[in-house]
FISETI-693946 format. One record per atom (N, C-alpha, C): x, y, z; residue in three letters; atom name. Coordinates in steps of 0.05 Angstrom, whole numbers, always signed. Last residue first. Example, Ala and Ser with C-alpha at 12.3 -4.5 7.8 and 13.67 -1.06 7.14 Angstrom:
# FISETI-693946
@X->+257&Y->-45&Z->+142&code->Ser&site->N
@X->+273&Y->-21&Z->+143&code->Ser&site->CA
@X->+258&Y->+1&Z->+157&code->Ser&site->C
@X->+264&Y->-114&Z->+156&code->Ala&site->N
@X->+246&Y->-90&Z->+156&code->Ala&site->CA
@X->+264&Y->-66&Z->+156&code->Ala&site->C
# end
This chain:
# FISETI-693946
@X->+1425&Y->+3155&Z->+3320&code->Unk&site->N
@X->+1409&Y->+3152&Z->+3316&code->Unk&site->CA
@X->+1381&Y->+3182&Z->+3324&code->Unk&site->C
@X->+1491&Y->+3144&Z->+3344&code->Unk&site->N
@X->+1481&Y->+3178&Z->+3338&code->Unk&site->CA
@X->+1447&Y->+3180&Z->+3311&code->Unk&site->C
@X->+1480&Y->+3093&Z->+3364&code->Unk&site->N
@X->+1483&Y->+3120&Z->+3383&code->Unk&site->CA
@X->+1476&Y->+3146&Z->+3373&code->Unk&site->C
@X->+1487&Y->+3072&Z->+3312&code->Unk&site->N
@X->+1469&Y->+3062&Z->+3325&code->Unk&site->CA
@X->+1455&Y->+3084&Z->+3350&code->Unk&site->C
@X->+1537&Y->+3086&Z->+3295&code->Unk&site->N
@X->+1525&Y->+3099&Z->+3279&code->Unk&site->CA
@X->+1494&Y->+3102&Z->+3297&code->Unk&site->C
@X->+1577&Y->+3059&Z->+3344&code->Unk&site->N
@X->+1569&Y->+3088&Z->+3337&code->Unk&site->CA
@X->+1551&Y->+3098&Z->+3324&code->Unk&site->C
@X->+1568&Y->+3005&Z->+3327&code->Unk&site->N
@X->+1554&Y->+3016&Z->+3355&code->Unk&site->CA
@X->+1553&Y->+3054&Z->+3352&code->Unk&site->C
@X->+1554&Y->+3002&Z->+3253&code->Unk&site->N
@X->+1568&Y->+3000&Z->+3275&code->Unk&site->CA
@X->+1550&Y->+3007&Z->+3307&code->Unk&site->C
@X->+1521&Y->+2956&Z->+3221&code->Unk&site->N
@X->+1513&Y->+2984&Z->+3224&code->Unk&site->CA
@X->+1537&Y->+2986&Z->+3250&code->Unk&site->C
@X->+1508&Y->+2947&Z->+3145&code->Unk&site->N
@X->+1527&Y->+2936&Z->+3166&code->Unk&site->CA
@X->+1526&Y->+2967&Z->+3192&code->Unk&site->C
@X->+1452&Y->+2932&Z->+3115&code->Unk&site->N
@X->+1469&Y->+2941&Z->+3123&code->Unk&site->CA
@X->+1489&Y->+2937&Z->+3139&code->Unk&site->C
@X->+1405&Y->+2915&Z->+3063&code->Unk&site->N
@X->+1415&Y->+2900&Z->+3096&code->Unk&site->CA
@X->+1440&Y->+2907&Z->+3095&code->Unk&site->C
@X->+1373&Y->+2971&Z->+3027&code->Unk&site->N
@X->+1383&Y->+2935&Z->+3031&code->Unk&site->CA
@X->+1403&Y->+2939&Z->+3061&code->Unk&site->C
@X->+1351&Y->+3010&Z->+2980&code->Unk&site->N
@X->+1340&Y->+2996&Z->+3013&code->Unk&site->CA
@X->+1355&Y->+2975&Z->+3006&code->Unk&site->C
@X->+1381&Y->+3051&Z->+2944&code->Unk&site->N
@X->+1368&Y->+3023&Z->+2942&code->Unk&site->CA
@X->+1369&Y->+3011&Z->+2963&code->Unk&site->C
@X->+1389&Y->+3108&Z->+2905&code->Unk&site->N
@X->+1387&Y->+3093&Z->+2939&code->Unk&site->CA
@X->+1376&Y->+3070&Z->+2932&code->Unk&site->C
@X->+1428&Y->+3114&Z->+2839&code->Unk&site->N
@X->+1414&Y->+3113&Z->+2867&code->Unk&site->CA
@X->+1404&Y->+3103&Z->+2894&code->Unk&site->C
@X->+1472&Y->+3139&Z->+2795&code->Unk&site->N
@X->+1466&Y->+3120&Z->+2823&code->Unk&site->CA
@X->+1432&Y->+3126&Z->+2830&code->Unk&site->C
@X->+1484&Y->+3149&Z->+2745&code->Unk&site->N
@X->+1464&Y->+3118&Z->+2749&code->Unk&site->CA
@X->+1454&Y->+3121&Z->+2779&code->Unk&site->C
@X->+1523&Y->+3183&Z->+2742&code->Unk&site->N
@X->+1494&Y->+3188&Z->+2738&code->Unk&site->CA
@X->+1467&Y->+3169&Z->+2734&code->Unk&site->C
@X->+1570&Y->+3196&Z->+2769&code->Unk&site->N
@X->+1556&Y->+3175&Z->+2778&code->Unk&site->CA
@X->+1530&Y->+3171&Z->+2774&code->Unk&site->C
@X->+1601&Y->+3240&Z->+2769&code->Unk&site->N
@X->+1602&Y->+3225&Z->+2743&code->Unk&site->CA
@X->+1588&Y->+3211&Z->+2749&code->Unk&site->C
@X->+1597&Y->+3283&Z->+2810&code->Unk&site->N
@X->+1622&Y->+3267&Z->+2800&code->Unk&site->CA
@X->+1615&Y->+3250&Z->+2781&code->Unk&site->C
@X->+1542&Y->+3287&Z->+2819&code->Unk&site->N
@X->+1550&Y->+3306&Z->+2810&code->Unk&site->CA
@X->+1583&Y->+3296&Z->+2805&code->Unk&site->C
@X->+1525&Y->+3238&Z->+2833&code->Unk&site->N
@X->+1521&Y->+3250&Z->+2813&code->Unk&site->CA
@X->+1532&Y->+3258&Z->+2798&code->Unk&site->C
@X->+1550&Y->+3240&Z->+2889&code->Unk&site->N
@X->+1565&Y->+3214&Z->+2870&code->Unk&site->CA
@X->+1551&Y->+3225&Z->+2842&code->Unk&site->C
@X->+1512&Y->+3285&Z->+2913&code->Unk&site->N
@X->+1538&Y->+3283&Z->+2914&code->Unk&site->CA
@X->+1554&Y->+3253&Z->+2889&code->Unk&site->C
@X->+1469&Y->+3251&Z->+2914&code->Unk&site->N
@X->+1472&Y->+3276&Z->+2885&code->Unk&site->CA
@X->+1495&Y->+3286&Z->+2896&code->Unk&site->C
@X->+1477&Y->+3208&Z->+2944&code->Unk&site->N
@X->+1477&Y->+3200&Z->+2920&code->Unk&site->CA
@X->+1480&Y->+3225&Z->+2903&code->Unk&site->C
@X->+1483&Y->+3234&Z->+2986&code->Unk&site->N
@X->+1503&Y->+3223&Z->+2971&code->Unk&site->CA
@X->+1510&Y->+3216&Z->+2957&code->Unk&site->C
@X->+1428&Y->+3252&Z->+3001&code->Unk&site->N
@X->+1449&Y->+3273&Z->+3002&code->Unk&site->CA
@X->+1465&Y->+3260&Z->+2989&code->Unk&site->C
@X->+1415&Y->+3197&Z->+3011&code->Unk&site->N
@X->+1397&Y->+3220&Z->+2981&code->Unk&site->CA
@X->+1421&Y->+3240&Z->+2980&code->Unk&site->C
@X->+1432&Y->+3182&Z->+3047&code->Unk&site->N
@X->+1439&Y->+3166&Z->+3028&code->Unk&site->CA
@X->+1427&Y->+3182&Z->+3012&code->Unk&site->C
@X->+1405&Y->+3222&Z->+3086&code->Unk&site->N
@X->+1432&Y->+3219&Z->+3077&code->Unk&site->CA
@X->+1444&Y->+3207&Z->+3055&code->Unk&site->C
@X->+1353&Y->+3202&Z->+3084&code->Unk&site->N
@X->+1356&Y->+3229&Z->+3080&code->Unk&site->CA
@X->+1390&Y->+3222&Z->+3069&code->Unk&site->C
@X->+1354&Y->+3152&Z->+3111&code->Unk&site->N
@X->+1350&Y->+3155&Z->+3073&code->Unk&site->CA
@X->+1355&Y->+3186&Z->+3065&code->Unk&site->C
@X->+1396&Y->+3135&Z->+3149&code->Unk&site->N
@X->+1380&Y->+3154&Z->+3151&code->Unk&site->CA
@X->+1370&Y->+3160&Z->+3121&code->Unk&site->C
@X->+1444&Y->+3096&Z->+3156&code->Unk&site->N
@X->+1410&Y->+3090&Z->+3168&code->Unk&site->CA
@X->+1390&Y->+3106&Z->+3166&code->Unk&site->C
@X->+1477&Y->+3069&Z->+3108&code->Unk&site->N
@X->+1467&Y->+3094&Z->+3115&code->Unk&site->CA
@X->+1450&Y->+3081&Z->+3132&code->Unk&site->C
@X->+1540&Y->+3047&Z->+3084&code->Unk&site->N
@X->+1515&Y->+3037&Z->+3102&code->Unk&site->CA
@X->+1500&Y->+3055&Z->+3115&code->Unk&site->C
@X->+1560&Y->+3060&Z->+3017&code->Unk&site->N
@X->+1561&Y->+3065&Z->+3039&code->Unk&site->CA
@X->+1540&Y->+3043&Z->+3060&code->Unk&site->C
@X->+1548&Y->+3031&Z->+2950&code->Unk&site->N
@X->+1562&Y->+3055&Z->+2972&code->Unk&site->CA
@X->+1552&Y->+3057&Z->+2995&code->Unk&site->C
@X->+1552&Y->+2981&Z->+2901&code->Unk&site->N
@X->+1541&Y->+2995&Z->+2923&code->Unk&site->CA
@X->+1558&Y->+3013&Z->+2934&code->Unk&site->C
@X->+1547&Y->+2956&Z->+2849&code->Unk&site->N
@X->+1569&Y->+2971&Z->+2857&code->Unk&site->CA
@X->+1551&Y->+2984&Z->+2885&code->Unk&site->C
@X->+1539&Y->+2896&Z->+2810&code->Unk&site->N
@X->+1528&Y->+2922&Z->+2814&code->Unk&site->CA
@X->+1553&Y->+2947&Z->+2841&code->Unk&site->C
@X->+1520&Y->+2866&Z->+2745&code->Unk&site->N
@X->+1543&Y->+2875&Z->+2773&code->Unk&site->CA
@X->+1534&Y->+2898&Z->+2778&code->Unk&site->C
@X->+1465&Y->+2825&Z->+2735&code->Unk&site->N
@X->+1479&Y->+2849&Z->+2732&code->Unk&site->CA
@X->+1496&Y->+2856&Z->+2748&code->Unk&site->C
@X->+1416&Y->+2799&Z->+2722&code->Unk&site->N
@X->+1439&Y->+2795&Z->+2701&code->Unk&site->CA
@X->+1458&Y->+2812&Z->+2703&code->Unk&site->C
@X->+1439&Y->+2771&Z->+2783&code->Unk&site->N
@X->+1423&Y->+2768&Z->+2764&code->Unk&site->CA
@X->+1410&Y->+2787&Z->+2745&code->Unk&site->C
@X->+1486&Y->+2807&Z->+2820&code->Unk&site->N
@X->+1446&Y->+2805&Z->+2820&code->Unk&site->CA
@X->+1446&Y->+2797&Z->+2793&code->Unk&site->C
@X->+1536&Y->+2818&Z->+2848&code->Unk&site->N
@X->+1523&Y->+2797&Z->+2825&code->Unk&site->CA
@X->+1502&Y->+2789&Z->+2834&code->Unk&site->C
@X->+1570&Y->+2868&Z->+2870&code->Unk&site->N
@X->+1567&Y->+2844&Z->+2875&code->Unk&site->CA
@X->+1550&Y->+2841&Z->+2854&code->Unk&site->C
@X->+1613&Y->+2904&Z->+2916&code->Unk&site->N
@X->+1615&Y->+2888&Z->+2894&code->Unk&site->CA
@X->+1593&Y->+2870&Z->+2897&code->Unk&site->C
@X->+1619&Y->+2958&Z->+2956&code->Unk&site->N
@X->+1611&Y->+2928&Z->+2955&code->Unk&site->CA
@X->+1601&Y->+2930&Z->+2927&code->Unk&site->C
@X->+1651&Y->+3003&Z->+3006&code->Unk&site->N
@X->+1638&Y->+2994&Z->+2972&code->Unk&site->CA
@X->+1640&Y->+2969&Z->+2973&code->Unk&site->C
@X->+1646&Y->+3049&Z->+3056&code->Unk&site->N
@X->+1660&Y->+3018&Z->+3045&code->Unk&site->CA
@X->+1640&Y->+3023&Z->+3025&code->Unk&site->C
@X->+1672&Y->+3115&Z->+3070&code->Unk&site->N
@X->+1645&Y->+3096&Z->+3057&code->Unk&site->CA
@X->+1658&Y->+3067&Z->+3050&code->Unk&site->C
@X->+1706&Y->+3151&Z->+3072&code->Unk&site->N
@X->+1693&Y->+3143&Z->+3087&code->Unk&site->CA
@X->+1675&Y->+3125&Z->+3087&code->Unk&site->C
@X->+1727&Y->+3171&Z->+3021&code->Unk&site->N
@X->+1746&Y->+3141&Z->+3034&code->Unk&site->CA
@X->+1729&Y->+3135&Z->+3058&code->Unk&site->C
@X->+1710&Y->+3186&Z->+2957&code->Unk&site->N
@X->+1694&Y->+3183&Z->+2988&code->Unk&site->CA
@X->+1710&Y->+3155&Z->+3008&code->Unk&site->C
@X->+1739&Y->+3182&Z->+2921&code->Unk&site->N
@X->+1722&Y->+3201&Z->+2931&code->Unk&site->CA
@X->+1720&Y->+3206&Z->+2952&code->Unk&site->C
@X->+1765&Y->+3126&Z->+2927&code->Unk&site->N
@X->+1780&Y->+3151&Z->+2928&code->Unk&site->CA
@X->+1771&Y->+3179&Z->+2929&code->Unk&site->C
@X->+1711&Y->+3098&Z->+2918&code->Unk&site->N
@X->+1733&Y->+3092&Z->+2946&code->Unk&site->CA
@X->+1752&Y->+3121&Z->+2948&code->Unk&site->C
@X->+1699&Y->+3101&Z->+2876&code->Unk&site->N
@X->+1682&Y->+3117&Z->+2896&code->Unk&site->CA
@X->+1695&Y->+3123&Z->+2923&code->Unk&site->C
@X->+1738&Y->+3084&Z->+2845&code->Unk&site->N
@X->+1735&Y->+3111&Z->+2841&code->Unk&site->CA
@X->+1726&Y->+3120&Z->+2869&code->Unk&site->C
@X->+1720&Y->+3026&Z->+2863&code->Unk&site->N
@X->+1749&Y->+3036&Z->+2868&code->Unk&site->CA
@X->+1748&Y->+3075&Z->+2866&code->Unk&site->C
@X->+1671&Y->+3018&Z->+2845&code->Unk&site->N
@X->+1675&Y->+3013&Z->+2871&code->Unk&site->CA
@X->+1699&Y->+3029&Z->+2878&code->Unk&site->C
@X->+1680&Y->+3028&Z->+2778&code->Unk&site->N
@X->+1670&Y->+3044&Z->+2791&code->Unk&site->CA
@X->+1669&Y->+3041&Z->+2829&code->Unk&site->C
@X->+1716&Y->+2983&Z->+2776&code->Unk&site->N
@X->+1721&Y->+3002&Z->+2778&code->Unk&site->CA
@X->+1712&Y->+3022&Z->+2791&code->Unk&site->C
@X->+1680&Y->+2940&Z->+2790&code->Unk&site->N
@X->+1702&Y->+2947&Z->+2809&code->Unk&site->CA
@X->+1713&Y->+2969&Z->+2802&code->Unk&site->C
@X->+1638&Y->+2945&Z->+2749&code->Unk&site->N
@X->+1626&Y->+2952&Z->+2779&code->Unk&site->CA
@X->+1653&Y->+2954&Z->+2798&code->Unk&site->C
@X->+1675&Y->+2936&Z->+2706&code->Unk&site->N
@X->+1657&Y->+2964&Z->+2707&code->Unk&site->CA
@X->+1656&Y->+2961&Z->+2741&code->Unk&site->C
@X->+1682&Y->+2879&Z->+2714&code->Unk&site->N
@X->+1706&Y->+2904&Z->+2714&code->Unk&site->CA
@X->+1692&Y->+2934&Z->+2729&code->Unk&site->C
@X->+1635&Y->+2866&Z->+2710&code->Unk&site->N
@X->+1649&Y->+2859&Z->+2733&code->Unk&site->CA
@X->+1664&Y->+2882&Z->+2747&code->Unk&site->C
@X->+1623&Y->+2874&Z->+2655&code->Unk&site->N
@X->+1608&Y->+2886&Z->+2672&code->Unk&site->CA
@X->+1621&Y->+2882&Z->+2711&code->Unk&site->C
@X->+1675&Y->+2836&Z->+2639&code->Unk&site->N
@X->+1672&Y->+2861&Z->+2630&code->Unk&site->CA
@X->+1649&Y->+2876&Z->+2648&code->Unk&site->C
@X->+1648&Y->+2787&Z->+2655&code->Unk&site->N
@X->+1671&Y->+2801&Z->+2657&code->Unk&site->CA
@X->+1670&Y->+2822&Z->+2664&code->Unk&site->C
@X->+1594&Y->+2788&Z->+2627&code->Unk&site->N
@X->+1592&Y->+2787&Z->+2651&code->Unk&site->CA
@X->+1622&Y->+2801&Z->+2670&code->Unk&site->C
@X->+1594&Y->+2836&Z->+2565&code->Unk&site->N
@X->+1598&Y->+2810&Z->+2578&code->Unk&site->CA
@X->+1598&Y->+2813&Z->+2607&code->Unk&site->C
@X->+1544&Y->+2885&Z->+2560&code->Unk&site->N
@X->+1570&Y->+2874&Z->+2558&code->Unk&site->CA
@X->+1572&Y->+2846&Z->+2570&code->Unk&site->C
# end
């Protein structure tokens, strides 16, 4: 689809995930040729696996984990 239009898609789908899952920030964004839609800041890949076949099993049959630079609070850091 057009760049727009793929925009749309990645905010929508950002917005759905938001009402799923209100615990999780979503991020928008534009990788060359593609919008993309991220979930959460995990430190544990175990978890981010748990969430993704949780976002699956709701309609989300694209997702998956994708290593990238997180935002990590002092709490998450603690319960390491």
């Amino acid at each position: 689809g057009s760049q727009r239009t793929d925009q749309t898609k990645a905010q929508q789908a950002a917005n759905k995930v938001s009402a799923l899952f209100p615990e999780f920030q979503t991020y928008t964004s534009f990788e060359s040729p593609h919008w993309r839609c991220r979930v959460g800041d995990f430190t544990k890949r175990e978890e981010a696996n748990n969430y993704m076949r949780k976002l699956k099993a709701r309609g989300f049959g694209e997702a998956m984990v994708v290593p990238s630079e997180i935002y990590v609070s002092a709490e998450q850091l603690n319960n390491r």
